[in-house]
DOTOR-343712 format. One record per residue (C-alpha): z, x, y; residue number from 0. Coordinates in steps of 0.05 Angstrom, whole numbers, plus 5000, padded with zeros to 4 digits. Layout:
<vokols>
{pz: Z px: X py: Y n: NUM}
...
</vokols>
This chain:
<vokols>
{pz: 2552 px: 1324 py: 4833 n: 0}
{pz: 2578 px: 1318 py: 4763 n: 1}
{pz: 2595 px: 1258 py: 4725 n: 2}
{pz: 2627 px: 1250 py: 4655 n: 3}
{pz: 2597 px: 1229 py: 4595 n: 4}
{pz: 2656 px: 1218 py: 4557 n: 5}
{pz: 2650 px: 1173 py: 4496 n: 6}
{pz: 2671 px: 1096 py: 4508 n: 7}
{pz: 2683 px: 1045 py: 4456 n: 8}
{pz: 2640 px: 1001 py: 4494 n: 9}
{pz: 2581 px: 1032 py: 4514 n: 10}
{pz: 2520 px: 1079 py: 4466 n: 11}
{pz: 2492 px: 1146 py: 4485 n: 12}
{pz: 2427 px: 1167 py: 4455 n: 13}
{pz: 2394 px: 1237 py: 4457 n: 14}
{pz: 2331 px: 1256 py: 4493 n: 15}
{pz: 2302 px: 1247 py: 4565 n: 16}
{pz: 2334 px: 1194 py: 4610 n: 17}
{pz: 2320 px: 1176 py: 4689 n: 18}
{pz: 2350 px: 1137 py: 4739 n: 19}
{pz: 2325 px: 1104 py: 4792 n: 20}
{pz: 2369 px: 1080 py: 4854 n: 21}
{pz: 2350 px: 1022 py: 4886 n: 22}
{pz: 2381 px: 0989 py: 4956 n: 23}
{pz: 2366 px: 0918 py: 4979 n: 24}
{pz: 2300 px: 0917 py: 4936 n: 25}
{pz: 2273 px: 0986 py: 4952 n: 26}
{pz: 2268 px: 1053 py: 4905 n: 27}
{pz: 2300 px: 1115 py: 4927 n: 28}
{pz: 2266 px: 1173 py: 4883 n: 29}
{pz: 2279 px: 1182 py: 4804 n: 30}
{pz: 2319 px: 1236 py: 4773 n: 31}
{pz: 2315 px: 1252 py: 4698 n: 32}
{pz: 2359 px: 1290 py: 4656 n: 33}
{pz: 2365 px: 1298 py: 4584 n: 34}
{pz: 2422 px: 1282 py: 4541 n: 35}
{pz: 2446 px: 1328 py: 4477 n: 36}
{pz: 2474 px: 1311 py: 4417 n: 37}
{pz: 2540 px: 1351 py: 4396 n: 38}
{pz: 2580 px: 1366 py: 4349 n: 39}
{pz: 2648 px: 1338 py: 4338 n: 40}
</vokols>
């Protein structure tokens, strides 16, 4: 699945590694990293 990153007045990207980790009524489900770019424009 895909999700847009598009920027918003109201929230800040930063580069580098990032992870989420989902959790339902108190427990973790996994971790899933990605890495955001900086670009140009």
């Amino acid at each position: 699945r895909k999700h847009s990153f598009a920027p918003v007045t109201t929230r800040r990207y930063y580069p580098g590694e990032q992870a989420i980790e989902p959790k339902i009524n108190g427990k973790l489900f996994g971790r899933a990293g990605f890495a955001l770019r900086e670009t140009e424009g």
